[in-house]
Every structure is written in structure tokens, then in C-alpha cells.
N, CA, C and O of each residue as an XYZ file, in Angstrom:
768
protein
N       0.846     -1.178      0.000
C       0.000      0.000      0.000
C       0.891      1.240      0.000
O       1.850      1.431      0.748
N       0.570      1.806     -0.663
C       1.082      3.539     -0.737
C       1.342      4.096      0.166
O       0.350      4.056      0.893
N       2.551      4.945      0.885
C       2.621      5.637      2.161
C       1.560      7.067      1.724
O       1.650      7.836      0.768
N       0.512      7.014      2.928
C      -0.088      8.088      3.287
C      -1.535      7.629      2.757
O      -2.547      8.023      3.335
N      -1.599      6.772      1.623
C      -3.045      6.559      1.368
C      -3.935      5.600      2.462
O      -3.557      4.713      3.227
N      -5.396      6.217      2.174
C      -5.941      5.129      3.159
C      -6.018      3.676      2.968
O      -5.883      3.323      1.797
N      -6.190      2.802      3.784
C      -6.482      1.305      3.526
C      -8.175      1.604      3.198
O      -8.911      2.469      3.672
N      -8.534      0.247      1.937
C      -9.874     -0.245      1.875
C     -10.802      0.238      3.091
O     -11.754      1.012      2.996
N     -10.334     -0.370      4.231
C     -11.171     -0.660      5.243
C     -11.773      0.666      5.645
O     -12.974      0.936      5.658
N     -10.472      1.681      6.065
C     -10.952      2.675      6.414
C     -11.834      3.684      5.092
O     -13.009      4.027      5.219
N     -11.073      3.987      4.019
C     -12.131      3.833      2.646
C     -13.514      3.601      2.973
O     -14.344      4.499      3.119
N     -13.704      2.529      3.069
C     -15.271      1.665      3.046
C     -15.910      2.446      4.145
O     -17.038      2.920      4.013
N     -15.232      2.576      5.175
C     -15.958      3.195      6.968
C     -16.147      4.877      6.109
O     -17.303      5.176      5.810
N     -15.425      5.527      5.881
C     -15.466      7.023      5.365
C     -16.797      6.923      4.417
O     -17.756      7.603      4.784
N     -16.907      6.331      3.522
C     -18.250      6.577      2.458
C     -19.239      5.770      3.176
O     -20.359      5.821      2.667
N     -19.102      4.851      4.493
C     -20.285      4.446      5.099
C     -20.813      5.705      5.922
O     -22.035      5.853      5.931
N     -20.054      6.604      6.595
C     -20.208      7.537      7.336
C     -20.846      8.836      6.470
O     -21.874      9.440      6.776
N     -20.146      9.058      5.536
C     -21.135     10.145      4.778
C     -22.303      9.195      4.047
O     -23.283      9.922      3.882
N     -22.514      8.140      3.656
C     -23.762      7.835      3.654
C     -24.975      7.412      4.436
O     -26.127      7.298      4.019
N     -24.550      7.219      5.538
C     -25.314      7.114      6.732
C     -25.764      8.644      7.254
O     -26.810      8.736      7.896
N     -25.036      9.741      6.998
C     -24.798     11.166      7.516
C     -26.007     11.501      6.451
O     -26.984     12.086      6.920
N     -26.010     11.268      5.455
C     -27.106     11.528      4.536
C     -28.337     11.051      4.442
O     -29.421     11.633      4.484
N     -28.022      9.772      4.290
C     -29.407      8.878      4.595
C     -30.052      8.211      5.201
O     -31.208      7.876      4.942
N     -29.285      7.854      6.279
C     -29.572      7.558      8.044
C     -28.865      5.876      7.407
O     -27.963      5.540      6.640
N     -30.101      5.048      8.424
C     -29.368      3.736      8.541
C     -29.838      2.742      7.749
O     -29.175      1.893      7.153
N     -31.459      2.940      7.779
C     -32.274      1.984      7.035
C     -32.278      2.182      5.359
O     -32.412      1.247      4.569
N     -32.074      3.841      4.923
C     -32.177      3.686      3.738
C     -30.690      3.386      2.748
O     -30.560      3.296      1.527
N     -29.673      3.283      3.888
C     -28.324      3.155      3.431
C     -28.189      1.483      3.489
O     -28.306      0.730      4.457
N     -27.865      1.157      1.915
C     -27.656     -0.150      2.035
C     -25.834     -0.872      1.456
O     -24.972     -0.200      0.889
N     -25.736     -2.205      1.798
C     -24.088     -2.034      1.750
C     -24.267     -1.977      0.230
O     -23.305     -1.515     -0.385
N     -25.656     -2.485     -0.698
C     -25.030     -2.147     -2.457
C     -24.491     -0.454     -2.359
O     -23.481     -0.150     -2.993
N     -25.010      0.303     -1.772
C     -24.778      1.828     -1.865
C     -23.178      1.897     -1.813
O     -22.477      2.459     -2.654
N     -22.678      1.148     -0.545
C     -21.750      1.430      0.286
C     -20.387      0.947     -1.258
O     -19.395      1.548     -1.671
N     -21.096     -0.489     -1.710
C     -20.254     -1.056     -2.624
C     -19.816      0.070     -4.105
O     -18.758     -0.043     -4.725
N     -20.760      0.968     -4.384
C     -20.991      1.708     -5.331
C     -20.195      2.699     -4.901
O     -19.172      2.908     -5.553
N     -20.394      3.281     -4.070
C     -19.771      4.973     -3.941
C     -18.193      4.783     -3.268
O     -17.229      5.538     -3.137
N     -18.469      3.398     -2.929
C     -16.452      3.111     -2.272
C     -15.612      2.603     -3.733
O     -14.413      2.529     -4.000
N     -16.364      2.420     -4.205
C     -15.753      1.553     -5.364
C     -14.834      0.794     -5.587
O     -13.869      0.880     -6.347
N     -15.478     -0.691     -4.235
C     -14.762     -1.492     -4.002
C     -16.439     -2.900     -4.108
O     -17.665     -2.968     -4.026
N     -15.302     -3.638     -4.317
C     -16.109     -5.050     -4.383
C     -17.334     -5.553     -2.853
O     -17.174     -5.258     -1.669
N     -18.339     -6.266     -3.404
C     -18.864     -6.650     -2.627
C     -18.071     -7.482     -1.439
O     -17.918     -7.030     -0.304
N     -17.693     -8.496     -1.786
C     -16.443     -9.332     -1.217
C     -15.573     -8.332      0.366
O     -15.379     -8.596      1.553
N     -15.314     -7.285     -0.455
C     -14.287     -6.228     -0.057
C     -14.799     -5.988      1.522
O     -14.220     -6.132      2.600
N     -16.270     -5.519      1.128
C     -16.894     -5.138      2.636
C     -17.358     -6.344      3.463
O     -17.350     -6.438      4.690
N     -17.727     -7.167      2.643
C     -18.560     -8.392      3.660
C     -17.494     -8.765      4.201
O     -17.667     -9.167      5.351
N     -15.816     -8.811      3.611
C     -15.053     -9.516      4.618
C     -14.641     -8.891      6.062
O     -14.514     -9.403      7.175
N     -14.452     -7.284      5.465
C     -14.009     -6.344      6.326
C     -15.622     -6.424      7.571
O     -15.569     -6.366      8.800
N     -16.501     -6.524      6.967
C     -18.108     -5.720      7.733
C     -18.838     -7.048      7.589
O     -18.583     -7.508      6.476
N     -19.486     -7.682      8.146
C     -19.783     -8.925      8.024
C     -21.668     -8.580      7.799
O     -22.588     -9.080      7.152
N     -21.534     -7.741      8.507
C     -23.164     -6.944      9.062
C     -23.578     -5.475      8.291
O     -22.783     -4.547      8.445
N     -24.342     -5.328      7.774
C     -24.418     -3.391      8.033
C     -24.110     -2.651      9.406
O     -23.604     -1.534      9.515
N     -24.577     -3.622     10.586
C     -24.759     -3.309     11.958
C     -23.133     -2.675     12.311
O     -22.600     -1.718     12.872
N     -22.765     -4.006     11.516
C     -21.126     -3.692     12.097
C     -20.359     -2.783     11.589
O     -19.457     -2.092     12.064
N     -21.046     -2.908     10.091
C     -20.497     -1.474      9.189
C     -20.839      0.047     10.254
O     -19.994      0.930     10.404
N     -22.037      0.077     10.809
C     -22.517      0.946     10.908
C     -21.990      1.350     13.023
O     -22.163      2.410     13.624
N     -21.483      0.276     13.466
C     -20.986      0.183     14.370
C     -19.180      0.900     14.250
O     -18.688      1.697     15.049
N     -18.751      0.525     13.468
C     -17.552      1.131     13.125
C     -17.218      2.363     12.286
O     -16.230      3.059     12.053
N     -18.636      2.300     11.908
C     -18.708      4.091     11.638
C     -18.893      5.245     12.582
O     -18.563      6.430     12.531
N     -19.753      4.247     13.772
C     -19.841      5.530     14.877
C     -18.728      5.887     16.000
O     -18.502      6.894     16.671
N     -17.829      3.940     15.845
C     -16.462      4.342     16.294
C     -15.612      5.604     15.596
O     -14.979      6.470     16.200
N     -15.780      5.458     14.156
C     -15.151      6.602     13.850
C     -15.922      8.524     14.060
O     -15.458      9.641     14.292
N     -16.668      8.193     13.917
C     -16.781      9.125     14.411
C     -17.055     10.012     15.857
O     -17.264     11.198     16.112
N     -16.961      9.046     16.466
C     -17.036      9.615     17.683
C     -15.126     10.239     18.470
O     -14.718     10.916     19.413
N     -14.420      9.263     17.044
C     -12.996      9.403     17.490
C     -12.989     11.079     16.893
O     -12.601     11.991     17.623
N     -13.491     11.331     15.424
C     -13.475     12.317     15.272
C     -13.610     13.846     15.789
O     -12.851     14.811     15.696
N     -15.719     13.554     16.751
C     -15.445     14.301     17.323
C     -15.179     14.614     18.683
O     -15.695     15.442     19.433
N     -14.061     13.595     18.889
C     -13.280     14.079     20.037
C     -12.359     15.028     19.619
O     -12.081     15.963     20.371
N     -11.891     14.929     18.620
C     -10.432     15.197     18.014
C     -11.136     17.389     17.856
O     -10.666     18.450     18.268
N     -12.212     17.063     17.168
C     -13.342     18.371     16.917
C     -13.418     19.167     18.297
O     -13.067     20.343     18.391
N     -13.991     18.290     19.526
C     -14.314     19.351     20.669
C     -12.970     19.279     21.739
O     -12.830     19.865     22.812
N     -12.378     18.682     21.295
C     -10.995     18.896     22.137
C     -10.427     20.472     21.064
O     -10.239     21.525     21.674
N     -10.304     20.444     20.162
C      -9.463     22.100     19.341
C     -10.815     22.926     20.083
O     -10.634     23.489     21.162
N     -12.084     22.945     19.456
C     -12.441     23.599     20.290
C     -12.654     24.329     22.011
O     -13.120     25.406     22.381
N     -12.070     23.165     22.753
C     -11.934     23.826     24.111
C     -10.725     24.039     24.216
O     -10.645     24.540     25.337
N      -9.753     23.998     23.813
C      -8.483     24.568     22.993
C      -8.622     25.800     22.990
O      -7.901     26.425     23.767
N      -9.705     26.662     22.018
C      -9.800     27.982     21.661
C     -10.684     28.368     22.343
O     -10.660     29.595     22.448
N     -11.825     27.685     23.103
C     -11.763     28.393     24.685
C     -11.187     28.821     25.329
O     -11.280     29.998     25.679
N     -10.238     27.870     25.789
C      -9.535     27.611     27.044
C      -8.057     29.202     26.693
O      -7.320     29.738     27.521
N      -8.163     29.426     25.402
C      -7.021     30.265     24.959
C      -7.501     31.850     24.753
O      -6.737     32.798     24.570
N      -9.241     31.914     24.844
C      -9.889     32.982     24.578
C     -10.014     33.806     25.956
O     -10.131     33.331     27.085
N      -9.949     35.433     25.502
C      -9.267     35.989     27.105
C     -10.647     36.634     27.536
O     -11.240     37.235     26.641
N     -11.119     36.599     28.531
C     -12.592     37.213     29.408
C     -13.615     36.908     28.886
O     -14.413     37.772     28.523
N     -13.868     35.427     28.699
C     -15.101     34.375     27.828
C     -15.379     33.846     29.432
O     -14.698     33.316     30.310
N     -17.298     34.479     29.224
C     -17.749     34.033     30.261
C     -17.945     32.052     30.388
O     -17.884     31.245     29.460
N     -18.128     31.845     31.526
C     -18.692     30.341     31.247
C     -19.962     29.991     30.566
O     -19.947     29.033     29.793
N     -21.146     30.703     30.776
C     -21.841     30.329     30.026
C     -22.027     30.372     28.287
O     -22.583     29.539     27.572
N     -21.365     31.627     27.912
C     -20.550     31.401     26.223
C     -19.846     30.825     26.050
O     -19.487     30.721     24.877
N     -19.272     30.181     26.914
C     -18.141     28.990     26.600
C     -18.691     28.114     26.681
O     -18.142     27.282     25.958
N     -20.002     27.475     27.419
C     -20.688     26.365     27.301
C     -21.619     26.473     26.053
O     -21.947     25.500     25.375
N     -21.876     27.320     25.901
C     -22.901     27.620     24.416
C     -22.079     27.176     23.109
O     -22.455     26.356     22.272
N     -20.836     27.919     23.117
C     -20.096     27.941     22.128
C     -19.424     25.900     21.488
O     -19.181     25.346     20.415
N     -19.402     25.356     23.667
C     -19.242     23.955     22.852
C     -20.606     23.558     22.249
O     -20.469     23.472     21.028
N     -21.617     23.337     22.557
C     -23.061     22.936     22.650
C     -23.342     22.862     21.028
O     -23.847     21.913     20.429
N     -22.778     24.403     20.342
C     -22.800     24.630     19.019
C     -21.846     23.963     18.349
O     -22.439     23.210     17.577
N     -21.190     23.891     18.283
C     -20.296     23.229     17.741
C     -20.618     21.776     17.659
O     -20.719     21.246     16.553
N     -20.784     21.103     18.756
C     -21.293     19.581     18.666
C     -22.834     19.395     18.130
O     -23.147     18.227     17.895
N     -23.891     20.454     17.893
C     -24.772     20.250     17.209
C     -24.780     20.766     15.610
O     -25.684     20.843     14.778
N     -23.371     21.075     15.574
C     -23.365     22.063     14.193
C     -22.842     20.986     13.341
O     -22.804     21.330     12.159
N     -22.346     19.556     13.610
C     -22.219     18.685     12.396
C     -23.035     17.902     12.066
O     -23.504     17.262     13.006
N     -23.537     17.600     10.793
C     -24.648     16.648     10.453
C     -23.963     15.330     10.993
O     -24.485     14.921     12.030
N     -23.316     14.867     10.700
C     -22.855     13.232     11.290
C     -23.121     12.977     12.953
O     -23.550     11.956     13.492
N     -22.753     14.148     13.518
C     -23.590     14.078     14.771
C     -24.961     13.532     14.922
O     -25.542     12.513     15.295
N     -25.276     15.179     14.262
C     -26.870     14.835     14.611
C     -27.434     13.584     13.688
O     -28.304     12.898     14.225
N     -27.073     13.266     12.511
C     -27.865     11.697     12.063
C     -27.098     10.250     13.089
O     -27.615      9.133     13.044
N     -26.047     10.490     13.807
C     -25.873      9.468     14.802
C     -26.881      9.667     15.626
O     -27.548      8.633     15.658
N     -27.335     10.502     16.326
C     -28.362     11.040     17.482
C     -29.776     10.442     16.156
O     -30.783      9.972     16.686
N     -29.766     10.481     14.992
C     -31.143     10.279     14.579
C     -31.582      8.733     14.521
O     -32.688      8.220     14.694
N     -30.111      8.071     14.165
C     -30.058      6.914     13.815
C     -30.713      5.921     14.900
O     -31.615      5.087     14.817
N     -29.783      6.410     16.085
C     -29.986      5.638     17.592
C     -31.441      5.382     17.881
O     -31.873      4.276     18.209
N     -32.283      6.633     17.720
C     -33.322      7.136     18.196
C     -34.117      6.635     17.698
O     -35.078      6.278     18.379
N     -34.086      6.233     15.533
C     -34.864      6.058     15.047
C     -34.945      4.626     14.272
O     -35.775      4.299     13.425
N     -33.814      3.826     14.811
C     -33.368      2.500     14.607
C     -33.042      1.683     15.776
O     -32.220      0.774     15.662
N     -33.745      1.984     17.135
C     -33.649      1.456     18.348
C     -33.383      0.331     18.200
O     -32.353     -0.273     18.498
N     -34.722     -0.170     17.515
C     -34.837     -2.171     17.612
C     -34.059     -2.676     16.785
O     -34.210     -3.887     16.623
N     -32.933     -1.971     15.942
C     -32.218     -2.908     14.859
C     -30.674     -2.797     15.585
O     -29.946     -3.739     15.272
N     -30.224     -2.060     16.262
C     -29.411     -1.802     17.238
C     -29.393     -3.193     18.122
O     -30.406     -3.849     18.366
N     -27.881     -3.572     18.618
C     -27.532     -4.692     19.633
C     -27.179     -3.849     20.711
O     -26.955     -2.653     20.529
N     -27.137     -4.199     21.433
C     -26.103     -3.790     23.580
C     -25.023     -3.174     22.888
O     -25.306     -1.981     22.783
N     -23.822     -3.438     22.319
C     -22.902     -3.122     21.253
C     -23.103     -1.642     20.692
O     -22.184     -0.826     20.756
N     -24.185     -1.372     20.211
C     -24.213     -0.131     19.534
C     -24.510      0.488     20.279
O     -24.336      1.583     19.744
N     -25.087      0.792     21.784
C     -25.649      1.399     22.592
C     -24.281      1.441     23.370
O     -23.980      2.508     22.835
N     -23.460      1.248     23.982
C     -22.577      1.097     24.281
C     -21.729      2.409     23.858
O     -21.297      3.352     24.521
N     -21.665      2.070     22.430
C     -20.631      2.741     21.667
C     -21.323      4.054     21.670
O     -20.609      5.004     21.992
N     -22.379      4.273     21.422
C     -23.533      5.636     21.658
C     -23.044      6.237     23.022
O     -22.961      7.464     23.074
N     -22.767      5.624     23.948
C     -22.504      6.323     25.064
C     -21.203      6.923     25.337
O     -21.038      7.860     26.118
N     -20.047      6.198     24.488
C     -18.504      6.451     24.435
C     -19.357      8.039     23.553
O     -19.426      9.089     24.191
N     -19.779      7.974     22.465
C     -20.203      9.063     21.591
C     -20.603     10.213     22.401
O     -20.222     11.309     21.988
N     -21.238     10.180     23.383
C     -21.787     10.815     23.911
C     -21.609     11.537     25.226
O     -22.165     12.434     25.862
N     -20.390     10.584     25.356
C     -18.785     10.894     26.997
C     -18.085     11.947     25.899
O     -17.800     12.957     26.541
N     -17.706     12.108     24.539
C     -17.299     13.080     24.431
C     -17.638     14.654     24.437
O     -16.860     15.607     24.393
N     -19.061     14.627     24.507
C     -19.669     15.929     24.715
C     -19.831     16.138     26.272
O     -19.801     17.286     26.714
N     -20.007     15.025     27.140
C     -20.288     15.127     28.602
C     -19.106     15.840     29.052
O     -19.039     16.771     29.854
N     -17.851     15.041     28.171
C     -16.189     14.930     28.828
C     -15.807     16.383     28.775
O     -15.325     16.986     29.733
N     -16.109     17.028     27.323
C     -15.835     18.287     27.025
C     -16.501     19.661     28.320
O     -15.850     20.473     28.977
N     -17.923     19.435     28.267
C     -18.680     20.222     29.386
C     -17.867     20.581     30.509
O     -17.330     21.609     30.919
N     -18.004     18.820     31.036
C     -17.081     18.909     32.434
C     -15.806     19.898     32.556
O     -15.655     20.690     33.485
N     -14.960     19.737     31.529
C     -14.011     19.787     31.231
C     -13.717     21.308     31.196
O     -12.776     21.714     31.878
N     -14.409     22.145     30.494
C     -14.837     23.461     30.439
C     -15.320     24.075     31.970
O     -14.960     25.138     32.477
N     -16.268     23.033     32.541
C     -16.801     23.746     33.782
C     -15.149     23.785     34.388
O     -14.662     24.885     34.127
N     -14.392     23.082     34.958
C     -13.307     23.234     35.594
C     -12.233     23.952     35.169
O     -11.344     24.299     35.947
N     -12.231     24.254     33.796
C     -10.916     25.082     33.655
C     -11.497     26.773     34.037
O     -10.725     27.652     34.419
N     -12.578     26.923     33.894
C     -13.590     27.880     34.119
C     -13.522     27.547     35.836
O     -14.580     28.026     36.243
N     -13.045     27.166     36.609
C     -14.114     26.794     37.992
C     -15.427     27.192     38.118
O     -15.719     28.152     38.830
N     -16.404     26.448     37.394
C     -17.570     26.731     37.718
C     -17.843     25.047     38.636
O     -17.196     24.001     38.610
N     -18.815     25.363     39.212
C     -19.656     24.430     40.391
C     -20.202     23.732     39.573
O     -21.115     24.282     38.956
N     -19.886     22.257     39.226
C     -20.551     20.957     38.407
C     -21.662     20.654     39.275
O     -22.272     19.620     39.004
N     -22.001     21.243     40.126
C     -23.481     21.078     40.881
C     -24.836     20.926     40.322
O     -25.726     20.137     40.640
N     -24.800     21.985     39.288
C     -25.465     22.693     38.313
C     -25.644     21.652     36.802
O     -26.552     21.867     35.999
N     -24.725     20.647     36.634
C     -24.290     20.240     35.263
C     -25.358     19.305     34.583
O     -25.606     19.382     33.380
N     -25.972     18.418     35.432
C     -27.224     17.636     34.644
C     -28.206     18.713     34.451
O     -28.535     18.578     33.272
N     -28.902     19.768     34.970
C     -29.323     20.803     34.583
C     -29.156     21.961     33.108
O     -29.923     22.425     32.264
N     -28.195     22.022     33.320
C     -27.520     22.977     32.860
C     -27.723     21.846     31.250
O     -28.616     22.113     30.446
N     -26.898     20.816     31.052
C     -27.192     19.738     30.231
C     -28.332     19.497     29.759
O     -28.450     19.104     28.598
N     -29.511     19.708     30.664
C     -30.819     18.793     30.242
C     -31.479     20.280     29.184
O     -32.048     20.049     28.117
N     -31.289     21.646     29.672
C     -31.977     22.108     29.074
C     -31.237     22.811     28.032
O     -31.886     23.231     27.074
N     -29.948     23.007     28.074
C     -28.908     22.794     26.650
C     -29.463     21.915     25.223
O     -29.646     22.100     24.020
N     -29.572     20.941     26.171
C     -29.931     19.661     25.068
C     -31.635     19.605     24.625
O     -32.099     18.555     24.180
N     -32.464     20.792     24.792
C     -33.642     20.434     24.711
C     -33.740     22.042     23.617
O     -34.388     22.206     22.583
N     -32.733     23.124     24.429
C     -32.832     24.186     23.325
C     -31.603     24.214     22.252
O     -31.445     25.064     21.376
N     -31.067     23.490     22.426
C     -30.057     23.454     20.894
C     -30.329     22.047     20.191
O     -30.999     21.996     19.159
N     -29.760     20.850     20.815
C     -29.653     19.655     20.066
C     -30.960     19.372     19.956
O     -31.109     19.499     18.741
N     -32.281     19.000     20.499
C     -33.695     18.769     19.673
C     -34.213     19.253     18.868
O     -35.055     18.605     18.246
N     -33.913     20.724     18.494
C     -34.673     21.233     17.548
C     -33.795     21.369     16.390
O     -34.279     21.760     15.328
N     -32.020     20.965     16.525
C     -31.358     20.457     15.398
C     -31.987     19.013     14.997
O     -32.250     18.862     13.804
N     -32.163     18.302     15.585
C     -32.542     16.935     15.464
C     -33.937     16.968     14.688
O     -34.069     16.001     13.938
N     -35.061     17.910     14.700
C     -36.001     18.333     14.171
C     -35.840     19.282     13.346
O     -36.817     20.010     13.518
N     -35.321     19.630     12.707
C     -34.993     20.408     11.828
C     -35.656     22.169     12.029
O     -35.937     22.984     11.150
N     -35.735     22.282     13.407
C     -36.154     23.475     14.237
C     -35.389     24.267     13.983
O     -34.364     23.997     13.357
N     -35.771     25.794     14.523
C     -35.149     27.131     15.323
C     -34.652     26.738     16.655
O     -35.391     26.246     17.508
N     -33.696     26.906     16.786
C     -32.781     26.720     18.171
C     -33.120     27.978     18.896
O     -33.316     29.054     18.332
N     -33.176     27.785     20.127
C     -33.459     29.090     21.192
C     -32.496     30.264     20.981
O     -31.327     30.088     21.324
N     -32.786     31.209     20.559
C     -31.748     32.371     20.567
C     -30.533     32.329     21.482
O     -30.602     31.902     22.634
N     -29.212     32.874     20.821
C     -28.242     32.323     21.720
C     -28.278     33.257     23.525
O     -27.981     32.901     24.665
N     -28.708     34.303     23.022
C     -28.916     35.828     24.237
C     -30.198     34.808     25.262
O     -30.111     34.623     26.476
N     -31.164     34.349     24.474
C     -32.069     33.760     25.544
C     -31.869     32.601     26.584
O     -32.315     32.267     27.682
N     -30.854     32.117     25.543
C     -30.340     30.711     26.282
C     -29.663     31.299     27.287
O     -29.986     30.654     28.285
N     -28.933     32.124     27.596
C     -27.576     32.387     27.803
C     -28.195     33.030     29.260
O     -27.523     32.936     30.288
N     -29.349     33.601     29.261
C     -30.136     34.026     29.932
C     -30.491     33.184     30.797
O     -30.058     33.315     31.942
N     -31.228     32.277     30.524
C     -32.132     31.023     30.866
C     -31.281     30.434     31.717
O     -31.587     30.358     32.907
N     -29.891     29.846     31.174
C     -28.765     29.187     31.909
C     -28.149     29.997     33.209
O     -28.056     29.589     34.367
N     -27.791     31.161     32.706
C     -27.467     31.769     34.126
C     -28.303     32.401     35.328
O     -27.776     32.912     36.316
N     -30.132     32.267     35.042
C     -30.835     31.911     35.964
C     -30.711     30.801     36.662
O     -30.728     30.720     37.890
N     -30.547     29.669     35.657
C     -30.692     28.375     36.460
C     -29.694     28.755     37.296
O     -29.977     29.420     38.292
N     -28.757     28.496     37.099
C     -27.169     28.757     38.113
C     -27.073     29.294     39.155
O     -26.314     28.969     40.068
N     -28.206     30.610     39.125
C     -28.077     31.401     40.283
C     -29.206     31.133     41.404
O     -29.101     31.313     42.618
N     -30.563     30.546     40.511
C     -31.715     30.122     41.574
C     -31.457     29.122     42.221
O     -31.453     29.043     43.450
N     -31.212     28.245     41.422
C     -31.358     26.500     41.691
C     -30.452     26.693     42.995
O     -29.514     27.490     42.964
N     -30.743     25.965     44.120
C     -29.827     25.845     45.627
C     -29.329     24.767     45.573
O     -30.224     24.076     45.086
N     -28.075     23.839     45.834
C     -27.714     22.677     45.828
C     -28.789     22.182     46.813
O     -29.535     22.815     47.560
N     -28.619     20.598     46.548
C     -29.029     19.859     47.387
C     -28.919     20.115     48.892
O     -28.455     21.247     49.030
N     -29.092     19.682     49.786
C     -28.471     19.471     51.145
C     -28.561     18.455     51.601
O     -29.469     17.632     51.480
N     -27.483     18.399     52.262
C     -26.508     16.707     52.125
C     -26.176     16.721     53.796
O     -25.530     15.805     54.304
């Protein structure tokens, strides 16, 4: 093999991923996969035995990706000078809802439950430690109080990522920004 070119395998995973990114899971089939890789049937069934598995090692890749994505981004947080925390939590939030391969992984899961094994759910959650990992990650270089963070999370994820997922208007960024630093300041911790 050529220094620097990709192998087949990874080949085959790259045009499974933008065709899954396009057409979700059910309408992506491996003839597609065989066509637009322009590699043999043979090629994938040996590498991918399953679509499942095709489609399992696509979300490995991409979830490697966007780690690789919200790690530069808290990078240029973490390097940006008098960025409050809550624009710095907005700013990741956007970013991880601003790629389609995201959001059709989030569609796929959701909308291909029963064709999904333990396996793919699994791997959904590694997918999904990278946006948790990033948050966290931000709250502390920021010292903000992770007290706040399933909160802060639940309604993040209800005014940005659902209405990407629906092909919605996302909550204005000034309203959110609003909304969040009420929560922060009303909400009382527990008492323990």
C-alpha cells in the first residue's frame, strides 16, 4: 500500500459515514456502500460482516473524530481571554450540534432502536462521553460548580440539540444564555 493513502477498510468506513450522515441507517444499504467506495462486494462483507457492524464502526469513527473536533475547540476556549462560562458552554453545545454526522448518529440511535444490539448502545454512550467529557471539562478550567451540570445539560440539550434533530429554530443564543445563568443562580444545591 502507498505511504499516506488510506487502507480499503478505512475507505469503506469514510463513504459508510457520509452515507449514513445523509441517509440515516435503514435507507443506506451495503449495495450503496459497494458503489460509492468503489470497491467489491467481497471487499466489505469480509471487512463488515453486518451493516450493523459497518454501521458500528462508523460511529467508532466518528465519535474518534469528534473528540479530536471538541478537544481544538476547548483549545480555543480555554485560549480565549474574558469568555464568560456560560458562552463557553454555548459555544461547545454549538459546535457539537453544528455537524450533520452528529446529529444523524443522534437520529439513527433514536430512530433504529430495535435494529441496534447492547454493542451499539454502548458505543452511543462512548459518543456521547465526548460531549459530557468536554462540558465537564470546560466547567473546571472555568471553575464553575458541576453542581449545576445535569441541569444545565438537560436544558442545553432540549434548546439546541432537539430542535437540530427536528430540523427546528434553536433558542436564541442571548435567551439561552439568559435562561442558563438563571438556572445557576436560583437552583440551591441539594443538602446533604
Amino acid at each position: 500500500m502507498a505511504r499516506g493513502r488510506p487502507s480499503k477498510k478505512a475507505h469503506i468506513v469514510e463513504v459508510a459515514c457520509e452515507l449514513f450522515t445523509k441517509q440515516g441507517y435503514q435507507s443506506t444499504s451495503i449495495d450503496q456502500v459497494v458503489l460509492a467506495a468503489a470497491v467489491s462486494k467481497p471487499t466489505v462483507y469480509s471487512n463488515f460482516p453486518t451493516k450493523l457492524v459497518l454501521w458500528e464502526t462508523a460511529l467508532f469513527s466518528l465519535t474518534e473524530r469528534a473528540q479530536e473536533e471538541m478537544d481544538i475547540a476547548l483549545l480555543k476556549l480555554n485560549s480565549a481571554k474574558e469568555l464568560s462560562f456560560i458562552t463557553g458552554w454555548i459555544a461547545l453545545w454549538s459546535v457539537w450540534v453544528g455537524k450533520a454526522e452528529r446529529l444523524a448518529s443522534y437520529r439513527i440511535l433514536l430512530g433504529e432502536q430495535h435494529k441496534m444490539a447492547p454493542s451499539t448502545f454502548a458505543l452511543f454512550v462512548e459518543f456521547e462521553a465526548v460531549l459530557e467529557s468536554t462540558l465537564l471539562a470546560w466547567m473546571n478550567k472555568v471553575s464553575a460548580s458541576d453542581e449545576h451540570f445535569f441541569t444545565l445539560k438537560a436544558v442545553s440539550k432540549e434548546a439546541l440539540l432537539m430542535p437540530a434533530l427536528m430540523n427546528q429554530s434553536m433558542m436564541e443564543e442571548n435567551n439561552l444564555a439568559q435562561q442558563l445563568t438563571n438556572l445557576m443562580t436560583s437552583v440551591s444545591p441539594p443538602n446533604r
